[in-house]
N, C-alpha and C positions, 0 to 999 in steps of 0.2 A: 051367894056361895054356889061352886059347881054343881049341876045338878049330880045323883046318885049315877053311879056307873058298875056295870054288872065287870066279875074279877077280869072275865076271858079279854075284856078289851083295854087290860093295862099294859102299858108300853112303857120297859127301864131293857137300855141296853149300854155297855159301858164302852168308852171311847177306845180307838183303834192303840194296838199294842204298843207301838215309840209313845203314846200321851200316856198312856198305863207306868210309862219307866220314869219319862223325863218328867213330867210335872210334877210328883212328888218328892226327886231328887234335886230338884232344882229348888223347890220350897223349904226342903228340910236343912239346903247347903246355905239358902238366902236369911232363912230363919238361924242358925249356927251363926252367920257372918255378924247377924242384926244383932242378937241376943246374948252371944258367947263367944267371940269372934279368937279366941282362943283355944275353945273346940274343936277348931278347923285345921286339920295334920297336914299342915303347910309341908312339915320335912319331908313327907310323901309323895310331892307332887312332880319333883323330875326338873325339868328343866320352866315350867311354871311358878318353882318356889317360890325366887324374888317378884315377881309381878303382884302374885297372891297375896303376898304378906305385905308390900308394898301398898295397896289397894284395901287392904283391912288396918292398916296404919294410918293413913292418911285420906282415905275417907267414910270413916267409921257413918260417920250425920248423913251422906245420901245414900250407903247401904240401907240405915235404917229409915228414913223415909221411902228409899223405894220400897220395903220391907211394908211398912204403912198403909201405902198407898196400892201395894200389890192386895194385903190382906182387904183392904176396905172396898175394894175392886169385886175380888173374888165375893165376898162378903153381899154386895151388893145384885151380884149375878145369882148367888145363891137363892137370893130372897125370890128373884123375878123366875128364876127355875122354877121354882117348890109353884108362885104363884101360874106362872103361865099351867106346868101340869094340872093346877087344880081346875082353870079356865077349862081345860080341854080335857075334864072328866074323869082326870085318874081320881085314886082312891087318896084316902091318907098319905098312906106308907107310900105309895108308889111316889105322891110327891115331891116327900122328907128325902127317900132315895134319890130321885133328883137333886133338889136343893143340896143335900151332901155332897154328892158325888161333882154338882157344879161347884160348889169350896172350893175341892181339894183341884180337881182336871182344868177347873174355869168355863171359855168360850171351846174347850177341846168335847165339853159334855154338854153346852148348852146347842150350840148348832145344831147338832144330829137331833135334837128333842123337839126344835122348833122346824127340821125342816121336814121332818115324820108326820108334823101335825098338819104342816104345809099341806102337803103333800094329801094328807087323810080328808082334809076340807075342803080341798079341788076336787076328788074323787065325789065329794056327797054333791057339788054343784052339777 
C-alpha cells in the first residue's frame, strides 16, 4: 500500500469547464436513451426530432451496449484513478475523489492526474 502522506501534499482538481457540462449530459442523455428511451422529449428537439426517435426505434441494442461498454470503461478507469492516486501518496479520500470524479468525467479527469504526477516525479529526478 501507499506509503502515509502528509494532507499539504494532496492533489484533486476537477476537469476544465466544457468536461464539467458535456460529460455528464451526455451520460445522463445515453443512460435515458439505454434505460428509458421514452424519457427522452424527442418533440423538443426541432428539426432533430425524426433522426432522434428514429435512432431510439431502431437501434434500441447498440444504444445499450454502447451504454455497457461506456459504463464498464468508465468503471474500469475509475478503479485505476483511485489506484494510481493511492501509488502516488494521496490520502483515502483524496483517492475515492478521484476514482469518482474519473466515473463520472472519464480520461477528461484521469490525464490531468496522471500528468501532475508526471510531472511531480521528473521534478524529484
Amino acid at each position: 500500500m501507499a506509503a502515509k502522506s502528509n494532507d499539504n501534499d494532496q492533489y484533486f482538481r476537477l476537469p476544465k469547464l466544457p468536461w464539467l457540462i458535456v460529460s455528464p449530459a451526455a451520460l445522463a442523455v445515453l443512460t435515458a436513451a439505454a434505460l428509458k428511451p421514452e424519457a427522452i422529449p424527442v418533440d423538443h428537439l426541432g428539426p432533430l426530432k425524426s433522426t432522434v426517435q428514429s435512432v431510439l426505434d431502431n437501434h434500441h441494442g447498440l444504444i445499450t451496449k454502447t451504454f455497457a461498454v461506456i459504463i464498464a470503461v468508465h468503471g474500469l478507469e475509475a478503479i485505476y484513478a483511485t489506484y494510481f492516486a493511492r501509488k502516488n501518496n494521496q490520502n483515502l479520500g483524496t483517492s475515492l475523489a478521484w476514482g469518482i470524479q474519473t466515473f463520472i468525467y472519464g480520461v477528461a479527469s484521469l490525464i490531468p492526474l496522471k500528468t501532475h504526477f508526471k510531472r511531480k516525479n521528473k521534478k524529484k529526478t
